[in-house]
C-alpha positions in Angstrom: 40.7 49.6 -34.3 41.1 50.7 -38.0 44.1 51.3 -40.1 43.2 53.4 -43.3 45.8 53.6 -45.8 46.7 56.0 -49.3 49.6 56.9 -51.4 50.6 59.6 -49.4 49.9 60.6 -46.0 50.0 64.3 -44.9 50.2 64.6 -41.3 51.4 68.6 -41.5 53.2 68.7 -38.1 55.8 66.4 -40.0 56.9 65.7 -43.7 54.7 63.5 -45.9 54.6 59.9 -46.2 54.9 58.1 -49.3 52.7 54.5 -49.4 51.5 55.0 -45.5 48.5 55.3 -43.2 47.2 56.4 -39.8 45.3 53.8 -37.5 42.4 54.6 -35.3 41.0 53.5 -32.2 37.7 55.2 -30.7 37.8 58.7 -31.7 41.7 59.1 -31.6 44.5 58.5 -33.8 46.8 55.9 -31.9 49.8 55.5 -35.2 50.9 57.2 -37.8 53.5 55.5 -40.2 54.6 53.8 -43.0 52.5 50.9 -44.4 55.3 48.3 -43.6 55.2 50.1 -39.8 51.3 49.8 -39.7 51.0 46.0 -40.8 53.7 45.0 -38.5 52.6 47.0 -35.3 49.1 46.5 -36.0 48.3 43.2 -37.4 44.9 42.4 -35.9 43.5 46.0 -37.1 41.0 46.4 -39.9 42.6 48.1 -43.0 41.4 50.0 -46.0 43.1 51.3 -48.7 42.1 54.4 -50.5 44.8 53.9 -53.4 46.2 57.2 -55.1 44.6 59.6 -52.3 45.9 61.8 -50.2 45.1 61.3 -46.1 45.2 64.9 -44.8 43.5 66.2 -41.4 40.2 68.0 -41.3 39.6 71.4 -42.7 39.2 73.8 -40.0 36.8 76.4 -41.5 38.3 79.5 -39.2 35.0 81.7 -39.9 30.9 80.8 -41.7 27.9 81.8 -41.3 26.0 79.1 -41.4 22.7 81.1 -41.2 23.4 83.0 -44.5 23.5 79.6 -46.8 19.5 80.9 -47.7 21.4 83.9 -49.0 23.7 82.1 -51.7 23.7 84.7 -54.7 20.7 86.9 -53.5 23.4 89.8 -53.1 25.3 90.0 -56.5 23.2 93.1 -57.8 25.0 95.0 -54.6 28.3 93.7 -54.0 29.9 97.1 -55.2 28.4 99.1 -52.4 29.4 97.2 -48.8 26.4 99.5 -46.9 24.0 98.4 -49.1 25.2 95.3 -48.9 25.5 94.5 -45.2 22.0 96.2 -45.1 20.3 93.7 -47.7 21.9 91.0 -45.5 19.9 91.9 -42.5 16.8 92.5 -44.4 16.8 89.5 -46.7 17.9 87.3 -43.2 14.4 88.9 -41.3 12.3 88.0 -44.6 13.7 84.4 -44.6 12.6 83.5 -41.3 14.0 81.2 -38.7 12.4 77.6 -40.4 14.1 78.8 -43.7 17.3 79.8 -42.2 17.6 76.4 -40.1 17.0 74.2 -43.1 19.6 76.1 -45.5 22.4 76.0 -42.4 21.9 72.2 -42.3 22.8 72.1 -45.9 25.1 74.4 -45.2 26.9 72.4 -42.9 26.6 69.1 -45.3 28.3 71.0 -47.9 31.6 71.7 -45.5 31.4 67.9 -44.7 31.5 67.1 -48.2 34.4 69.2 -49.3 36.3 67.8 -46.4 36.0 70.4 -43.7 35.4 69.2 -40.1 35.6 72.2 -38.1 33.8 75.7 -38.0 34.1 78.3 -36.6 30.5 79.6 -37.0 29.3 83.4 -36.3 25.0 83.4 -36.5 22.8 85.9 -35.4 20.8 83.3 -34.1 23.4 80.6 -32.0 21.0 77.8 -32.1 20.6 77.4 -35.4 24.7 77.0 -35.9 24.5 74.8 -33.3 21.6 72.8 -34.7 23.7 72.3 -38.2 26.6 71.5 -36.8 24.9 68.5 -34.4 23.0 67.4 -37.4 26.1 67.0 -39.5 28.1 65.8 -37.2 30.8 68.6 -37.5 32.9 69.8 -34.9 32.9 73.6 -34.1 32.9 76.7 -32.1 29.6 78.9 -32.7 30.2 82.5 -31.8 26.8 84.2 -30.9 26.8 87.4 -32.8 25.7 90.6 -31.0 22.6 92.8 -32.4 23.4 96.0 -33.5 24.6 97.6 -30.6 26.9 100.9 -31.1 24.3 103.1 -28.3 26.3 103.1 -24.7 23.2 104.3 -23.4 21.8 100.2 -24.0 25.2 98.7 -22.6 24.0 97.1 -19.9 21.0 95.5 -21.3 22.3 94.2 -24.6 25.1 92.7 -22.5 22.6 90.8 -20.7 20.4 89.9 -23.4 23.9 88.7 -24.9 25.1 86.6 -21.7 22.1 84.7 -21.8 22.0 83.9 -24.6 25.8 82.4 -24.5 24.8 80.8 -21.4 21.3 79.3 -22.7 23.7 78.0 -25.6 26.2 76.3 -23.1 23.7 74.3 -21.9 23.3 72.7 -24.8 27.1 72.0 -25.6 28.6 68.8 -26.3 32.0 67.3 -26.7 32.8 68.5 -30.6 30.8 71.6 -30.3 31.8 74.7 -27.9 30.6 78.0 -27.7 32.2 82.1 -27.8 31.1 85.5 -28.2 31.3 87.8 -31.7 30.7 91.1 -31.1 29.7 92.2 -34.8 33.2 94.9 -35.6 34.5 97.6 -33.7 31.1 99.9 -35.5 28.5 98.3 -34.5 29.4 97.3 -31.0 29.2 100.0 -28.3 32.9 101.1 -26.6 31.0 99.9 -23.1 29.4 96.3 -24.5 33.3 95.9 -25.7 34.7 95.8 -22.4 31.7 94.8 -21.4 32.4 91.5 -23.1 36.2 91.7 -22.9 36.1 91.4 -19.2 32.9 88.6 -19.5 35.4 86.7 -21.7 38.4 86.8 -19.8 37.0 85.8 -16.5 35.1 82.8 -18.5 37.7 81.9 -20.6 35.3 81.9 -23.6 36.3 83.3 -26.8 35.7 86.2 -28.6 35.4 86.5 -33.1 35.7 90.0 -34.2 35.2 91.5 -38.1 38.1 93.6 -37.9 39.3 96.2 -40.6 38.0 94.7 -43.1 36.7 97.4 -45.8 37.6 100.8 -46.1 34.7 102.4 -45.3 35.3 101.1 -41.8 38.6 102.6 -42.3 37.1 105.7 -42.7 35.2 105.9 -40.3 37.5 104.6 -37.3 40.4 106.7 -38.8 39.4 110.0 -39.8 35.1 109.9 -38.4 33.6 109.9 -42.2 32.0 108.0 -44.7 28.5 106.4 -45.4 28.7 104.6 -42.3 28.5 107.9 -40.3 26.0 109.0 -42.6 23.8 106.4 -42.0 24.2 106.9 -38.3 23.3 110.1 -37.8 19.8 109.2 -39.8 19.2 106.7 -37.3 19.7 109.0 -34.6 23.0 107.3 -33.1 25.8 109.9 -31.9 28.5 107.6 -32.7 31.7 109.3 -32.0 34.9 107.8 -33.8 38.3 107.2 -32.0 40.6 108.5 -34.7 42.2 105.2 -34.8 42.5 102.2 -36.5 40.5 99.4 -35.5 43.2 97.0 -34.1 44.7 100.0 -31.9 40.8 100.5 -30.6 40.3 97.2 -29.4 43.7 97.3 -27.3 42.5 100.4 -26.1 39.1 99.0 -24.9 40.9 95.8 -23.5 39.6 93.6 -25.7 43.2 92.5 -27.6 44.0 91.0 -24.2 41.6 88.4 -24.8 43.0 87.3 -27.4 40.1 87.3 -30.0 39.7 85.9 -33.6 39.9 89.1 -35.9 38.0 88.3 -39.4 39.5 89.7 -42.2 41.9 92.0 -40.8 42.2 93.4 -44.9 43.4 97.3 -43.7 46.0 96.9 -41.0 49.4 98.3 -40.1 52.9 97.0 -39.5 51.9 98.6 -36.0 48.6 96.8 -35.9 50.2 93.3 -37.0 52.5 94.0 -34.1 49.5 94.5 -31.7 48.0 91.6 -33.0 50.9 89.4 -32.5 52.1 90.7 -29.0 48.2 90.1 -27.7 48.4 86.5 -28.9 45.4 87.2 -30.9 44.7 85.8 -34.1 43.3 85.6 -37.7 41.1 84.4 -39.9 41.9 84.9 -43.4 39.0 85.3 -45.8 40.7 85.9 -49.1 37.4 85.1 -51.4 35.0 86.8 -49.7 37.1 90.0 -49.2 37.8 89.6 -53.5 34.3 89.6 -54.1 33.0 92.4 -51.6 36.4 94.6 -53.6 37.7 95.2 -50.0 41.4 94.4 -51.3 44.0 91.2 -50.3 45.1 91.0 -46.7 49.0 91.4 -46.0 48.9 87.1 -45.7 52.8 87.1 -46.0 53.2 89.9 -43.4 50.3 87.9 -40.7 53.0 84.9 -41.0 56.4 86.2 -41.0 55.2 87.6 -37.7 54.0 84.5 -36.0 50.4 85.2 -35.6 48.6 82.3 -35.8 46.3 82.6 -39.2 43.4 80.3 -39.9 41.0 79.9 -43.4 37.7 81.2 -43.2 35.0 81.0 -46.5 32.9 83.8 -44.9 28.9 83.3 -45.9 28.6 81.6 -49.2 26.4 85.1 -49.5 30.0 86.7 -50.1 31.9 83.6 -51.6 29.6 81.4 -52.7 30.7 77.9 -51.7 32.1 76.3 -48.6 35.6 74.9 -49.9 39.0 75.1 -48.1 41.2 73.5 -50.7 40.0 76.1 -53.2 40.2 78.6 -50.4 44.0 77.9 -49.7 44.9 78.3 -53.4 43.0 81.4 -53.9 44.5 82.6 -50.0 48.5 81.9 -51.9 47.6 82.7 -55.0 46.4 86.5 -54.6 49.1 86.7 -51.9 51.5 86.4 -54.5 50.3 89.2 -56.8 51.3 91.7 -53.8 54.3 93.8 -54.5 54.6 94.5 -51.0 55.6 90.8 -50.3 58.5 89.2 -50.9 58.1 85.8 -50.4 56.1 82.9 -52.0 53.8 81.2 -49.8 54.3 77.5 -50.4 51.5 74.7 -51.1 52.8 73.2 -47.9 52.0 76.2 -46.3 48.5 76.4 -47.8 47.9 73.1 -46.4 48.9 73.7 -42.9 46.9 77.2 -43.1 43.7 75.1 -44.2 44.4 73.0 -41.3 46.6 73.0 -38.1 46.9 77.0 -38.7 42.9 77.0 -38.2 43.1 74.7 -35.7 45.7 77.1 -33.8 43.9 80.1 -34.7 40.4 78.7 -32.9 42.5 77.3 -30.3 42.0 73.7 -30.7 45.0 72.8 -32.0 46.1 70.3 -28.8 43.1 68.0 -30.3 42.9 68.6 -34.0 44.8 70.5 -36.9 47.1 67.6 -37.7 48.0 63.5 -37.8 49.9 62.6 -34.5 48.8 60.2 -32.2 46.9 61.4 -29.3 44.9 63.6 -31.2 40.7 63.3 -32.3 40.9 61.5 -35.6 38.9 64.3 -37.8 40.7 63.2 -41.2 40.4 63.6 -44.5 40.8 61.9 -47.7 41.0 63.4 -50.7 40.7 61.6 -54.2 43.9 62.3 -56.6 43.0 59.9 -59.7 41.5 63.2 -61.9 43.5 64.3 -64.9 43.6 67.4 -63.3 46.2 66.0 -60.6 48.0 63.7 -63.2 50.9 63.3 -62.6 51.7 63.4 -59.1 55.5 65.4 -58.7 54.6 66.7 -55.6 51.7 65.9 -53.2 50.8 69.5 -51.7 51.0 70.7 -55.2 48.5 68.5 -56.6 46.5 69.0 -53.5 46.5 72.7 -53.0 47.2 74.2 -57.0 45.0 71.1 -58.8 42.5 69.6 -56.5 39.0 70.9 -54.9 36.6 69.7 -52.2 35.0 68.1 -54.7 37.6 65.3 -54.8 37.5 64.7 -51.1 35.7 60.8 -50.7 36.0 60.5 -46.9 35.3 63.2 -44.3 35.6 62.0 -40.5 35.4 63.4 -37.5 36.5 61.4 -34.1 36.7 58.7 -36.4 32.9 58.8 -37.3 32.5 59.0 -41.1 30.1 62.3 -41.5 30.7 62.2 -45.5 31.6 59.6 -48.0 32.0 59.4 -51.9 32.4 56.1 -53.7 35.6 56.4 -55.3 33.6 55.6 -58.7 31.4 58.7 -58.7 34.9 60.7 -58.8 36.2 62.6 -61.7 38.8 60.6 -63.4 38.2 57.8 -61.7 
């Protein structure tokens, strides 16, 4: 049993704590309180004390790619054009190989631990090699097999099948932090059969489905009105693709596949209509507010997602569209472009940065019953972030310095079931 303790405590499901700490037995939290409430409860319990830090829970990272860490910066000379893009992807990924692409996931996966995140939700090509990073890190996840390029109904049947086993070949291999679900790639490269092909797969199995969902307008173009490059590109491959003259959201109810209430990724061109869908479903979203910046595909209605009740996580995308892997500067830059909407009329608080980088995530993946925030009963995946740098100095407000002043480069203690997967010496820490 171990009682950690900081300046502030932020367990998210309640207010902050001021001078307090959490105390752990095995891999759950059994306490949450003030210091004074700790000492006296739990007197036989080993303590440490983190000083002027900030005890928050785990990052949940809503949506990676673990796989395309090899690809960090390869893509800048195309980011303008998404086609070429999403093609260079593919080809510099079969180039790489799979020895390449394991050992750059790994670090991948070192480099979430390090900035404090302790949850992924983790889309590959190749399942095995998310799966592989996140058992050498230590990190808890859910690794969504992706689907080839499948938009032929003609080859329904047999890329389901190749797809099943592959879940199921991944399921053996499961263990208690790391689960397993289904991304078929976006409602344009996935047959209309393979969807409710895998609709009705995931609903009888209970396993979950991760969908890139309106995220550019090209796809808009195409789902909506049947034109644009990715037509183009279609017809040279020989694929009669025909479009539903609809927007994606209102497809996938269509096909069924709403009712299994899937992650959508990015969700950047959507309706009042198709936030209503969304929310009715019990679907819900991962926000990805970097990557869709630096691909030009525009800011998400954040504010809108929110005011509805959908449950909205934080996702970094590949670090081949962002960059780095870091949910603190993800939340700011998530608030931050949300308030430069005109369409919105709210600001979106630090708090409620925090709880999107966090329990929101949690809720969003559907974990939030064992992670997401600090109450006992649930796993103790924790994190502590260092707030001695000038740049948090002085402290008014906790969240504040947290979400508008730190980074994941302040975070000195990452742990998940109360195993420590990262630590900093307090020393090697800016302003320290």
């Amino acid at each position: 049993m171990k009682s950690l303790f900081a300046d502030y405590v932020m367990p998210v499901s309640n207010k902050p704590l001021r001078d307090a700490g959490i105390v752990i037995d095995g891999d759950s939290i059994i306490a949450v309180g003030s210091r004074d409430e700790i000492v006296q409860k739990f007197p036989a319990a080993e303590t440490e004390d983190f000083g002027q830090a900030a005890i928050v829970p785990g990052f949940v990272n809503c949506h990676s790619h673990l796989e395309l860490t090899a690809l960090r910066g390869a893509l800048c000379d195309v980011e303008g054009d998404f086609m070429a893009w999403l093609l260079r992807v593919n080809q510099l990924r079969s180039e790489a190989g799979r020895d390449e692409l394991m050992r750059w996931a790994i670090a991948g996966a070192k480099e979430a631990a390090a900035a404090g995140i302790t949850t992924l939700g983790d889309v590959g090509r190749f399942g095995d090699i998310g799966l592989s990073a996140l058992r050498e890190s230590r990190l808890r996840g859910i690794v969504f097999q992706e689907t080839d390029f499948s938009p032929d109904n003609l080859t329904a049947e047999a890329d389901f099948r190749s797809l099943a086993e592959k879940v199921e070949n991944l399921y053996r291999s499961g263990t208690e932090r790391i689960t397993f679900g289904i991304s078929p790639h976006s409602p344009f490269t996935v047959s209309s059969k393979l969807f409710e092909l895998i609709a009705e797969y995931s609903i009888i199995n209970r396993i979950p489905i991760a969908i890139h969902t309106a995220e550019s307008a090209a796809e808009n173009e195409l789902m909506t009105a049947g034109g644009g490059f990715f037509l183009e590109i279609y017809k040279k491959m020989g694929f009669s693709w025909e479009s539903p003259r609809t927007s994606s959201v209102d497809y996938l109810e269509k096909l069924g596949v709403l009712a299994g209430r899937p992650l959508l990724i990015h969700c950047v061109n959507v309706s009042k209509a198709d936030i209503a869908r969304i929310r009715n479903y019990g679907a819900s979203i991962a926000h990805c507010p970097k990557s869709n910046a630096k691909l030009g595909h525009g800011v998400a209605p954040l504010a809108a997602f929110l005011d509805s009740g959908i449950s909205v996580g934080l996702g970094s995308d590949s670090v081949a569209s962002n960059n780095v892997c870091d949910l603190i500067e993800e939340a700011r830059f998530a608030i931050l472009s949300a308030r430069t909407r005109s369409e919105d009329r709210r600001m979106i608080s630090a708090e409620a940065a925090l709880e999107l980088a966090t329990l929101g995530g949690a809720r969003a993946l559907g974990l939030d019953s064992q992670i997401g925030s600090l109450e006992a009963g649930k796993k103790a995946d924790l994190t502590v972030v260092s707030l001695t740098g000038p740049s948090t100095q002085p402290i008014n407000d906790p969240a504040s310095a947290l979400i508008f002043a730190a980074s994941g480069r302040d975070v000195v203690r990452t742990l998940v079931s109360g195993e420590i997967v990262f630590q900093r010496r307090l020393a090697e820490n800016i302003g320290s």
